[in-house]
C-alpha positions in Angstrom: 34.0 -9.4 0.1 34.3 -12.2 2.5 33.5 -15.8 1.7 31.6 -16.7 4.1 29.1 -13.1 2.6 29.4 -15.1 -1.0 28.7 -18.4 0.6 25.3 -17.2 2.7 24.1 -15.0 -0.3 24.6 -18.4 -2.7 22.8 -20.0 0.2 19.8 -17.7 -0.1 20.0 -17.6 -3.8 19.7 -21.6 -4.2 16.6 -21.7 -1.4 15.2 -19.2 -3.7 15.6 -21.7 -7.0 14.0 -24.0 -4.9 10.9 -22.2 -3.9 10.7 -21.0 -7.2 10.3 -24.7 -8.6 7.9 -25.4 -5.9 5.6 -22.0 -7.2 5.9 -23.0 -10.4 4.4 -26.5 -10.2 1.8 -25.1 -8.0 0.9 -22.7 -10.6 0.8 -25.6 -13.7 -1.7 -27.5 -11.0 -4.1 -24.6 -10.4 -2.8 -24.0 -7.0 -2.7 -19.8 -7.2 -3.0 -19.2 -3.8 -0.1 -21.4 -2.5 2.0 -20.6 -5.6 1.7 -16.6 -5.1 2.9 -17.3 -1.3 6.3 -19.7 -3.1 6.6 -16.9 -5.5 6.7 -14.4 -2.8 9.5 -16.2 -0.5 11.2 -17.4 -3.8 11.6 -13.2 -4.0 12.4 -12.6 -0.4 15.2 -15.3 -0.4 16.8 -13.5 -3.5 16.2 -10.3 -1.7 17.8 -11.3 1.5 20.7 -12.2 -0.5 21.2 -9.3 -2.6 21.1 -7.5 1.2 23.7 -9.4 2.4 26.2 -8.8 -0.3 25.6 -5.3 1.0 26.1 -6.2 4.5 22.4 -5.3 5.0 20.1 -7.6 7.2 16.9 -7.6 9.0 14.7 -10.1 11.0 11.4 -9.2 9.6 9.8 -8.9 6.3 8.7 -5.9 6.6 12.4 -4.5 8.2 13.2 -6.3 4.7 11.2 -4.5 2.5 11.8 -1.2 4.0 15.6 -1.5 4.1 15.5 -3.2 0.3 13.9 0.3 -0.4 15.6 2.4 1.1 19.6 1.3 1.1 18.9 -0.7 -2.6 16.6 0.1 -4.9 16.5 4.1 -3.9 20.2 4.6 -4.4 19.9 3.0 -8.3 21.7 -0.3 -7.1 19.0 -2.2 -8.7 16.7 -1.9 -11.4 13.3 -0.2 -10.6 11.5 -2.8 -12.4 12.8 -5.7 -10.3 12.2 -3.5 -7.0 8.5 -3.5 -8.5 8.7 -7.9 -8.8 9.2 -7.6 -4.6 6.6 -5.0 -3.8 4.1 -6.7 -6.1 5.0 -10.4 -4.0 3.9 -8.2 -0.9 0.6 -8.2 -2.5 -0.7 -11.0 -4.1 -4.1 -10.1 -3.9 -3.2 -7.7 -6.8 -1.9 -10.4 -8.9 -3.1 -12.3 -11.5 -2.3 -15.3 -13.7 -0.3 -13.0 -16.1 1.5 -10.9 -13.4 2.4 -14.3 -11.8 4.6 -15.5 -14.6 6.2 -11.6 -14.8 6.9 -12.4 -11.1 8.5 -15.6 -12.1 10.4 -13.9 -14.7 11.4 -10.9 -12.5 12.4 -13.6 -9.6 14.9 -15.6 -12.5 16.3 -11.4 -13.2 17.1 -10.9 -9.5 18.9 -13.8 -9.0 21.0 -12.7 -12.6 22.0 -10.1 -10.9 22.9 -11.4 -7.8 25.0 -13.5 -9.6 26.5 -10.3 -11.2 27.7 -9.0 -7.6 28.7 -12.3 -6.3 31.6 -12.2 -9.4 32.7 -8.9 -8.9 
């Protein structure tokens, strides 16, 4: 894999730890709203560089979402339940204060993987 693959996906994956700290101060503050829409980008970062290990990219979400599907998560490169933590960050309006915190969790298992690939 090239390096400079491995550098943009480590890229992704730290503006992702990032957004995640942001959504999770908004969420100890009572700031749902704000902190589903960190949450969600927190996810799509991670996502983009999962993607990009692949050699996989897209300028729009939903290009994202639909390629994640089909060239990721369908072929069993990642587990179901973490292709379940993006869909559900497509629709907050679903979520609740419990499913928020799985989405936190399922963000923190994403980027374990990504790590994963990024040491093969």
């Amino acid at each position: 894999m090239k390096q400079e693959i491995i550098d943009y996906a480590k890229f992704q994956l730290e503006k992702s730890k990032n957004t995640l700290k942001d959504a999770e101060l908004l969420y100890e503050n009572d700031r749902l709203t704000s902190a589903v829409n960190r949450i969600y980008y927190a996810i799509f970062y991670s996502v983009t560089a999962i993607m990009s290990l692949y050699g996989l990219s897209t300028s729009k979400h939903s290009g994202m979402l639909s390629n994640f599907n089909k060239e990721i998560a369908n072929r069993g490169l990642i587990n179901r339940e973490l292709k379940d933590f993006y869909y559900d960050g497509q629709n907050p309006v679903s979520l609740d204060m419990g499913r928020f915190r799985c989405l936190i969790n399922g963000r923190k298992e994403i980027t374990k993987y990504i790590s994963l690939i990024i040491k093969m």
